[in-house]
C-alpha positions as CSV (number, residue, x, y, z in Angstrom):
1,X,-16.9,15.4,2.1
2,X,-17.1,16.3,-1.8
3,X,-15.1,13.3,-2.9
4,X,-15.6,9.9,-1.9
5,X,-12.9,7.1,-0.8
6,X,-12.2,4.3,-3.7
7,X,-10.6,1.2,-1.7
8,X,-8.0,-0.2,-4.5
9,X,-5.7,-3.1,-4.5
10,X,-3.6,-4.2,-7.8
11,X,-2.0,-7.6,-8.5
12,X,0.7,-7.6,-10.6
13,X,2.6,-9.8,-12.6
14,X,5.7,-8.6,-10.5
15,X,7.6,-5.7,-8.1
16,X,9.2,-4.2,-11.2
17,X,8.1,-0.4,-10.3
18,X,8.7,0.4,-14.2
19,X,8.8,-3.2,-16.1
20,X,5.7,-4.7,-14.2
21,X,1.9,-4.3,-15.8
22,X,-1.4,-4.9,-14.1
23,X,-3.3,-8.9,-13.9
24,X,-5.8,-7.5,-11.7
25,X,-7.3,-4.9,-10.0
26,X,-10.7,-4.8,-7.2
27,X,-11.7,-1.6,-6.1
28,X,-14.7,-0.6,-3.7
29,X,-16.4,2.6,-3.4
30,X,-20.0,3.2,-1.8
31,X,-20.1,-0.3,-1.0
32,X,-19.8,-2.0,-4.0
33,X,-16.9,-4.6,-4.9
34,X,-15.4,-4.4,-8.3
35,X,-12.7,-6.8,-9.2
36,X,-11.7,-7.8,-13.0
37,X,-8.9,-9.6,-14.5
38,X,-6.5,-7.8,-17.4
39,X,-4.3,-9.9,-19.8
40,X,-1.0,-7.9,-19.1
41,X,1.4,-7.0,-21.8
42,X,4.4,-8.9,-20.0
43,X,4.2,-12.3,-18.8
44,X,3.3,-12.8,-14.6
45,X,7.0,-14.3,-12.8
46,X,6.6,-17.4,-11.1
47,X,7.4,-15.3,-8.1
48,X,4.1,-13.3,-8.4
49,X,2.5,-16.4,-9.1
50,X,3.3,-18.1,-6.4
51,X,1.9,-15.5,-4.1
52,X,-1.3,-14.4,-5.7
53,X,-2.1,-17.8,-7.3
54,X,-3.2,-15.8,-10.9
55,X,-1.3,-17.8,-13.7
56,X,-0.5,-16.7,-17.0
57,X,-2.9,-19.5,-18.6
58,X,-6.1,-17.6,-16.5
59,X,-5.6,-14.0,-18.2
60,X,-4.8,-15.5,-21.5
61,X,-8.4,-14.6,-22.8
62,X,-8.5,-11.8,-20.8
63,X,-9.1,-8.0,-22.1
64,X,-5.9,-5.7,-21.8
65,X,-5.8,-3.2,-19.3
66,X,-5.3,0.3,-21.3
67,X,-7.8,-1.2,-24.4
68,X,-10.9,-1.8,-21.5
69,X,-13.5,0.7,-20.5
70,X,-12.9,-0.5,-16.9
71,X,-10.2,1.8,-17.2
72,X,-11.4,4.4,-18.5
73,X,-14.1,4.0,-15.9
74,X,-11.5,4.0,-12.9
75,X,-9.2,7.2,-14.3
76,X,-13.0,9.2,-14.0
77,X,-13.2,7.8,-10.6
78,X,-9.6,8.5,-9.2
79,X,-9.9,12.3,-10.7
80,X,-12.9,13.3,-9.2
81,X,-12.6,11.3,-5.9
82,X,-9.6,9.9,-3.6
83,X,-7.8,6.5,-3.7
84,X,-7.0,4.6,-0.7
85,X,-4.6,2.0,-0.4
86,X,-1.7,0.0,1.1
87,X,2.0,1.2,0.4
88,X,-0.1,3.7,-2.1
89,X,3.4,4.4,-3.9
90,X,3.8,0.4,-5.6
91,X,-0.2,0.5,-6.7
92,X,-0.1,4.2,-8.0
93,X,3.0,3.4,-10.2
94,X,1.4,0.0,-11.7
95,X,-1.9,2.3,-12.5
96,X,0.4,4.4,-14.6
97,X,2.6,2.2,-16.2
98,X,-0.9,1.3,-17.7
99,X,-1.4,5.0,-18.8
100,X,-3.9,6.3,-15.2
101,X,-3.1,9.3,-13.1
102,X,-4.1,9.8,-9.0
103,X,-4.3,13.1,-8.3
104,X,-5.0,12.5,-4.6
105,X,-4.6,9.4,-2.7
106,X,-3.8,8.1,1.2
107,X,-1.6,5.6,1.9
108,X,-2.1,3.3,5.0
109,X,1.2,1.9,5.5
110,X,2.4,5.8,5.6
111,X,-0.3,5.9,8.2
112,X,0.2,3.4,10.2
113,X,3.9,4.2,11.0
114,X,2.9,8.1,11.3
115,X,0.6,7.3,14.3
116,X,3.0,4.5,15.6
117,X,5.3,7.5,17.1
118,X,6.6,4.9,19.8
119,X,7.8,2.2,17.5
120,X,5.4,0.0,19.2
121,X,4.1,-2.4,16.1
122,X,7.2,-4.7,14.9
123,X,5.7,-4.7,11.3
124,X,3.1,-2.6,9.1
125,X,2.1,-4.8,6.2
126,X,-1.5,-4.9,5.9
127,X,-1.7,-8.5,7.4
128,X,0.0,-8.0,10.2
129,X,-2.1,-4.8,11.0
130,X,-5.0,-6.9,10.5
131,X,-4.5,-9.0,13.4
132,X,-2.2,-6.5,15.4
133,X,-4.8,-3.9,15.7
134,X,-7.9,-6.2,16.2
135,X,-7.6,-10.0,15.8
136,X,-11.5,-10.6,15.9
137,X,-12.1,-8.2,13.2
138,X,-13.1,-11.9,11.3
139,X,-13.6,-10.3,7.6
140,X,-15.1,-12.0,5.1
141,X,-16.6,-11.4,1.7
142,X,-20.0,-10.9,-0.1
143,X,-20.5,-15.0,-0.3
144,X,-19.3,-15.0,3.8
145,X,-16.1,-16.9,3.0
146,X,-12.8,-16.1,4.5
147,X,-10.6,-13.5,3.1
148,X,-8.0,-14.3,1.1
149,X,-4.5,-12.5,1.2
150,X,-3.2,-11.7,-2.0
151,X,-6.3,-11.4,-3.8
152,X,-7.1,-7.9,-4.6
153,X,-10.5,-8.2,-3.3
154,X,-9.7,-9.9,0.0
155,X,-7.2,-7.4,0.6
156,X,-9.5,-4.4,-0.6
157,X,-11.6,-5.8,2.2
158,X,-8.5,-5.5,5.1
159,X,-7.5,-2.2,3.7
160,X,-10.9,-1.0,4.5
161,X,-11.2,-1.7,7.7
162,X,-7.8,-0.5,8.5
163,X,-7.9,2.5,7.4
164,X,-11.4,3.0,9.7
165,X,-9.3,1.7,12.7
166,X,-6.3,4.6,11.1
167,X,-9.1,7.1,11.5
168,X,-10.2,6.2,14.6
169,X,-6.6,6.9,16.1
170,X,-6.0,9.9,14.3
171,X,-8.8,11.2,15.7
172,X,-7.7,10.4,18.8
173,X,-4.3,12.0,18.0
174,X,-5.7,15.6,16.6
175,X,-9.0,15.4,19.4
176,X,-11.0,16.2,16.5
177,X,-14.0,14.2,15.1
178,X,-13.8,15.9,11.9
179,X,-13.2,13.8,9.5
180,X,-12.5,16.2,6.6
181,X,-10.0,17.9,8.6
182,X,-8.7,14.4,9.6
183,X,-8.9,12.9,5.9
184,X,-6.8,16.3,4.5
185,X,-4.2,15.7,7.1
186,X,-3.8,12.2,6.1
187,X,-3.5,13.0,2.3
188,X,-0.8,15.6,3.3
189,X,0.9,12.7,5.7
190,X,1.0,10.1,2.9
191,X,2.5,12.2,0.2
192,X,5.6,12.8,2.4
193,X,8.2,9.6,2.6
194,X,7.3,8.0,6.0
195,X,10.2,7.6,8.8
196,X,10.8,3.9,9.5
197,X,11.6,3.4,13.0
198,X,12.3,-0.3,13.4
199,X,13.7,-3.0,11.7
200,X,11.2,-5.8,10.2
201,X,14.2,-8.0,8.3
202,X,17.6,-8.7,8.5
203,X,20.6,-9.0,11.1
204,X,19.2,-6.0,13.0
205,X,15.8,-7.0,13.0
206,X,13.0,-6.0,15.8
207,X,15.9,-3.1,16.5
208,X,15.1,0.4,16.3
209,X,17.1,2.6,13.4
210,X,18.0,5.4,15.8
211,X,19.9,2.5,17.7
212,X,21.3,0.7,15.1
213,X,22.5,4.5,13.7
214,X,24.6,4.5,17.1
215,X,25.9,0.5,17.1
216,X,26.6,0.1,13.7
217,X,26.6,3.1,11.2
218,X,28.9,1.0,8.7
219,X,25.4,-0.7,8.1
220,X,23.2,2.3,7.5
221,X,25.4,3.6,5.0
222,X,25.8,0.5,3.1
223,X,21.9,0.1,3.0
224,X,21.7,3.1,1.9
225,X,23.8,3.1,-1.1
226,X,21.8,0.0,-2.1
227,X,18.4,1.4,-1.6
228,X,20.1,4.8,-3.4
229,X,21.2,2.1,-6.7
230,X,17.8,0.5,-6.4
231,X,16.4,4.2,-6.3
232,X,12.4,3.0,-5.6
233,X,12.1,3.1,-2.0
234,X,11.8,6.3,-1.1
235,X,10.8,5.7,2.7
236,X,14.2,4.1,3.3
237,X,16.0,6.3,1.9
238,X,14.7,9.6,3.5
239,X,15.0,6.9,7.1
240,X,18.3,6.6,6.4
241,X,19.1,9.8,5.7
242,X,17.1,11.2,8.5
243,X,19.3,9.0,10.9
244,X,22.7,9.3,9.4
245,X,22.5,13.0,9.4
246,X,20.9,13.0,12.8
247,X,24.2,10.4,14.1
């Protein structure tokens, strides 16, 4: 292939798809780790603190995202090349709150329920699908210590090697070991909202939507009109929709 993959994770100061800014970004691309800390222009929550451990006080000295020629670096890199990464949507809209555009990107979580056609895995964050598809898969960084979750480049690291296990099945799935053809089809795959076909939360959790659709349609509806005010989960809402309409 022309264009080469660039392995991104963000951390964030929170979930906000329009109020939240960058704290930090990791990125790897020909097999080299880049990972730097941004002061961002809104303070981090205590939530998002309390999950990636990155505290106001340590970016308070920190260079701002849109002023530093790290980005400037990385918008070259996502134009000419493609950006891989988990639930693709959240970290694409943090990159352009902060003023960067991704032309093309693949998005793992998209993946991993496309290929999981029987509703076999109960959940697809990136954790999970770290042990699910291969619990000896025993990552670790440049220095040899243990990843850690919810550092961008620990999780960098996981994304990497699930997305080589994605490939691996879809190449399995199209009997092709092509892997332009097979890196096309999962561009086209990820820029489509995905179809959720279980339950990971809630009172019908571990069920499958097409059964709750039949059991208890009052529910659908309702989550839908919530994920329709919250208007940012797209995936949910073409499910839902997809399900309802198919009831």
């Amino acid at each position: 292939m022309n264009k080469k993959l660039i392995f991104l994770d963000t951390e964030t100061t929170g979930n906000d798809l329009k109020e939240d800014r960058l704290c930090q970004v990791a990125y790897k691309m020909d097999g080299k780790m880049t990972v730097k800390n941004f002061k961002p222009s809104v303070p981090i929550s205590v939530k998002a603190m309390s999950v990636t451990n990155i505290t106001n006080k340590m970016v308070e000295n920190e260079e701002v995202f849109q002023e530093s020629d790290f980005a400037k670096e990385l918008q070259e890199l996502l134009s000419e090349n493609i950006l891989v990464a988990h639930n693709a949507k959240f970290d694409i809209a943090m990159l352009e709150n902060e003023g960067l555009k991704v032309p093309q990107y693949i998005c793992t979580l998209r993946l991993s329920r496309y290929l999981d056609d029987k509703a076999e895995i109960p959940e697809h964050n990136m954790q999970f699908l770290r042990y699910y598809y291969d619990s000896d898969f025993g990552f670790s960084n440049e220095n040899g210590m243990d990843v850690v979750a919810h550092s961008a480049d620990g999780d960098v690291l996981v994304l990497e090697q699930v997305y080589k296990y994605l490939v691996g099945l879809a190449k399995e799935k199209a009997n092709t070991d092509d892997e332009e053809v097979i890196v096309n089809r999962m561009i086209e795959i990820s820029s489509h909202p995905s179809l959720i076909r279980r339950f990971s939360f809630g009172k019908h959790m571990d069920k499958l939507v097409e059964d709750v659709a039949r059991e208890d349609m009052g529910y659908l509806q309702w989550f839908l009109k919530t994920k329709e005010d919250e208007g940012t989960d797209e995936d949910w809402i073409y499910t839902l929709k997809y399900f309802l309409n198919k009831k």
